[in-house]
N, C-alpha and C positions, 0 to 999 in steps of 0.2 A: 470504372467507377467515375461519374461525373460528380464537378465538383459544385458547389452553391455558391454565390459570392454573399448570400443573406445569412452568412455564420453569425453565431453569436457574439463575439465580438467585433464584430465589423465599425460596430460603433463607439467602442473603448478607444477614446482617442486619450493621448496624454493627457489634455484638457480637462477633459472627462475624470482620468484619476486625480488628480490635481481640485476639482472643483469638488471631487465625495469629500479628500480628504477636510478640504476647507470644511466641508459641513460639520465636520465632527471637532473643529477647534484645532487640527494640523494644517499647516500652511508651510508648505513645500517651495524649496529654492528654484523648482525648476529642473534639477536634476534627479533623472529617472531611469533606472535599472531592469532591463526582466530578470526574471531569475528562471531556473530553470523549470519550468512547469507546463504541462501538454493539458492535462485536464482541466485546469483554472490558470487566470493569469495572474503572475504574483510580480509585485514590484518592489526593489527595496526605492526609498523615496527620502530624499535630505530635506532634511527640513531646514527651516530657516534660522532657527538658532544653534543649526551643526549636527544637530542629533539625525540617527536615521529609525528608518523603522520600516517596516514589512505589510506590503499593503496586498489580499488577497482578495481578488475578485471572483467570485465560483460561477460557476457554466450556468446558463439561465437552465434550469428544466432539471439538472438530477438531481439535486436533492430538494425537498421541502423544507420551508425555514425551519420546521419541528424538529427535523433530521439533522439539521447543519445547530440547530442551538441545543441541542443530545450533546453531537462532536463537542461543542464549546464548553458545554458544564462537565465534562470529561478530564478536559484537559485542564479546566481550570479545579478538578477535585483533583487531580493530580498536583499541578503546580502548588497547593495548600497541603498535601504531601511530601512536600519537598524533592518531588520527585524531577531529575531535569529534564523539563520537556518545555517547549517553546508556546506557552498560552494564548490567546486572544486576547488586547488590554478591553477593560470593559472603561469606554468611553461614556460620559451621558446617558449612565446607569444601563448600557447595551453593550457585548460584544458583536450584535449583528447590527447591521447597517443596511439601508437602502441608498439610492442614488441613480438617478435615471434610468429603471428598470435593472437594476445589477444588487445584488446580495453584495457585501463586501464584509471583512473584518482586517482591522488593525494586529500586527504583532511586534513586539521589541524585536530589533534586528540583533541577531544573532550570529558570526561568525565563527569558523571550523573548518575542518578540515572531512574526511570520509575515514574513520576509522581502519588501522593497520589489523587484516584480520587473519594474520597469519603471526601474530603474536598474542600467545595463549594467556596470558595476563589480562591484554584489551579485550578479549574474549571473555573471562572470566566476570570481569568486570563489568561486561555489558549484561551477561548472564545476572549478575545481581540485580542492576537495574530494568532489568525485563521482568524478574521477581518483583521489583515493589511496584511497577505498573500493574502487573497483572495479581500481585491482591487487595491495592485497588479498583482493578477492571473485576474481580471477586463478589466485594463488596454487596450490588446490584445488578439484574440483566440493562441492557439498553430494551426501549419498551417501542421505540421510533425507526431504529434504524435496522435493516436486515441482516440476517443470521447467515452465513460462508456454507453456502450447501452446496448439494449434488446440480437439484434443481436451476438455482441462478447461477452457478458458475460453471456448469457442464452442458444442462439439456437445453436452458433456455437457450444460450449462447449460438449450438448445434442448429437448432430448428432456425432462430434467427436466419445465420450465415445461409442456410439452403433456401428458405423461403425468399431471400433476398437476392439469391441466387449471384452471391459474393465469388465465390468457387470457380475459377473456369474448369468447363467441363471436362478436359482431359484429366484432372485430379480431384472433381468431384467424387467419382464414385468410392475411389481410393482412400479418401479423405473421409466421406460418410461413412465406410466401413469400419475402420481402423479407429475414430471417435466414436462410433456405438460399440466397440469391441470394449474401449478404454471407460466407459463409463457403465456400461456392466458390470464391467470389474470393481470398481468404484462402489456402484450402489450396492452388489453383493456381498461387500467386505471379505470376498473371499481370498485375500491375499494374507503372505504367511507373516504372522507375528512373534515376538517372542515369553506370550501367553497364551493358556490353554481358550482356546477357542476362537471365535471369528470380532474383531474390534473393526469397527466404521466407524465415517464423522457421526452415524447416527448416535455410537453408544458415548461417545465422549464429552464431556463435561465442556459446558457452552460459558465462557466468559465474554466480558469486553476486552477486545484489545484492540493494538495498535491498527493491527491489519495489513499494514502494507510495509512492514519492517525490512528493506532493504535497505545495504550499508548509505544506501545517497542520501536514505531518510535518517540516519544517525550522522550528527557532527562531533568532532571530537576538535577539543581544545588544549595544548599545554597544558600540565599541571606543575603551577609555580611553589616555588616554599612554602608558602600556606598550604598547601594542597586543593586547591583552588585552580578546576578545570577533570578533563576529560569527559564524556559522554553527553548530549544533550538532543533529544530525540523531538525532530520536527514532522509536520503534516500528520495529521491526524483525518486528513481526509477519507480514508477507507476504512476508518473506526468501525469496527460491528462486531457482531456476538458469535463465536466459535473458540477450536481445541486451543490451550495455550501453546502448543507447536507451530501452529503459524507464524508466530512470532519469532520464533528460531532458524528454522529451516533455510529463508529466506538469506542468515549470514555466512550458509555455508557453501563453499565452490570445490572442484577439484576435483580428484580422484577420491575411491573409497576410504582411503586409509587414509587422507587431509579428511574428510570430511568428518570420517569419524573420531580423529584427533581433535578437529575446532568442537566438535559437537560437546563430548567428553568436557572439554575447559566450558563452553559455553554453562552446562550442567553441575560443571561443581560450584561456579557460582551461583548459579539460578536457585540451587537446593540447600545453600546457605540459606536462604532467607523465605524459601517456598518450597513445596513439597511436588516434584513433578512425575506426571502417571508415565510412567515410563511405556504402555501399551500404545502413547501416542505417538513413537517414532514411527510405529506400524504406516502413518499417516503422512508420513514426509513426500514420499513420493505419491501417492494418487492427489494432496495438496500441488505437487509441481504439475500435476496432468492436469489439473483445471484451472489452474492460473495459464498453462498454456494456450487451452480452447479459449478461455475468458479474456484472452488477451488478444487473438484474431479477429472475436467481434470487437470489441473494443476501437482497435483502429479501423477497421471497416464502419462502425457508427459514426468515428469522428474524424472522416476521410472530409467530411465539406468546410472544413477548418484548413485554410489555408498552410496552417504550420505542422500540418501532419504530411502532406503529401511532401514538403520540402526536408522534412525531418527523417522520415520512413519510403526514401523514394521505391526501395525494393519492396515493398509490402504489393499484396495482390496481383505479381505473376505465377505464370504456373514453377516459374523456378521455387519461389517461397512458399505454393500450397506444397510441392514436392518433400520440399525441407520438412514442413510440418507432419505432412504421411512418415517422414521416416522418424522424427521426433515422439508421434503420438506411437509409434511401435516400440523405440525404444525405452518407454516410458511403461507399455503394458509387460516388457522383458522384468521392468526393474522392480515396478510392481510385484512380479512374482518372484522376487529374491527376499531373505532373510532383508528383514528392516536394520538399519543401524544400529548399534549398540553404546549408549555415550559413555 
């Protein structure tokens, strides 16, 4: 894979963030932070009177502003929820911004820690708070942003990598099979549940959610005498409309019997304050099968980004498609096993 030196940020100098923020009435000391972010570049940024704050510049091309101020009125119906999630401040009556061809939004910087998830409490707890997200994300569909399907996270993804002929050939073929094996399975819902008949993303109840609810995107804070702190959920970048299991799946690791342990705590919170289909655990595992394919194109799209290839240097030998053929099988294995039980 060759790489481009005309990435989209090639031209995101400090300066550059420095000069949006001035445009919006922030005036930065000069001191400048990345944070951890591959898709967009986010920067925390001191300001000049000590305060800091979280300045996010989004990738020129994928999202449309309609799409990215969706994200924003989300998170800000949340935040008037009291739900803790980290908002866009709306500066100059906008939380979106321009500034020399770059989308940008301002956020209150917020510090944490990544959530202990092997304590059934902080589980529980987060389970609550992924309940009042998601009857908010209830509420209304998003009308802008796309819905977590078979299509955009399986087949497009599929066809992409071959037509682009991403693959080295010694693990193409291997690779092509074992991904149209895994996403037939997929579309046919024909995997076992613990209700009568065949459940898919097709039959399941489409909300807004998080999206991309992994523990990095959850910070967790002390909670002091007041009771004041723990949980507060950032990036809302992959906000769209799907099963509310998405949003769960993502904090569980380990073996069967951990995972069905966190799942269980995850659920007695979540059903304190929301009611969940329980048919969508069916879902857990063909959701990991396409976040996996979706995640191969993903760095292969954004391989001309200099901080991918230094980031990801193992990505794209046939050591790594290898990985992935025996991945995408273990995945149609597990598929075919009884779903979780929380």
């Amino acid at each position: 894979m060759n790489q481009d030196t005309k990435h989209p940020y090639a031209a995101l100098t400090p300066d550059l963030v420095l000069d949006a923020l001035a445009g919006v009435g922030l005036y930065g000391d000069g001191r400048l932070m990345a944070l951890g972010s591959y898709e967009n570049r986010v920067y925390q940024v001191t300001l000049e009177d000590g305060g800091r704050v979280v300045a996010k510049f989004y990738r020129p091309g994928r999202w449309s502003e309609a799409q990215i101020l969706e994200e924003h009125a989300f998170a800000l119906e949340l935040a008037a929820a009291e739900v803790p999630v980290v908002a866009p401040q709306v500066l100059q009556d906008r939380s979106l911004h321009q500034h020399a061809g770059f989308a940008f939004s301002v956020s209150p910087w917020r510090g944490g820690r990544m959530p202990e998830l092997d304590d059934f409490e902080v589980l529980e707890w987060l389970g609550r708070y992924l309940a009042r997200i998601h009857n908010v994300g209830a509420a209304h569909p998003f009308t802008q942003r796309p819905a977590l399907d078979v299509q955009s996270f399986g087949q497009e993804p599929r066809d992409w990598l071959l037509s682009a002929q991403i693959i080295p050939l010694d693990q193409q073929s291997a690779w092509h099979a074992a991904c149209d094996d895994a996403l037939e399975l997929i579309a046919s819902g024909a995997y076992p549940t613990s209700a009568t008949g065949q459940f898919g993303l097709n039959n399941a109840n489409s909300i807004r959610l998080h999206g991309d609810c992994h523990p990095g995107n959850v910070l967790w804070t002390p909670v002091d005498d007041a009771g004041h702190g723990g949980p507060h959920f950032v990036d809302l970048d992959d906000a769209r409309m799907g099963p509310a299991v998405q949003d769960l799946w993502m904090l569980l690791s380990g073996e069967r019997r951990q995972r069905t342990l966190q799942l269980s705590a995850l659920l007695d919170g979540y059903e304190q304050l929301r009611p969940f289909d329980r048919r969508e655990l069916a879902l857990i595992e063909p959701l990991r099968t396409l976040r996996l394919i979706h995640y191969s194109a993903w760095l292969a799209r954004r391989w001309s980004d200099p901080i991918f290839p230094i980031n990801f240097p193992w990505f794209g030998s046939s050591d790594y498609w290898r990985g992935q053929v025996g991945m995408l099988r273990e995945q149609i294995a597990a598929m075919r096993e009884a779903p979780l039980m929380g």
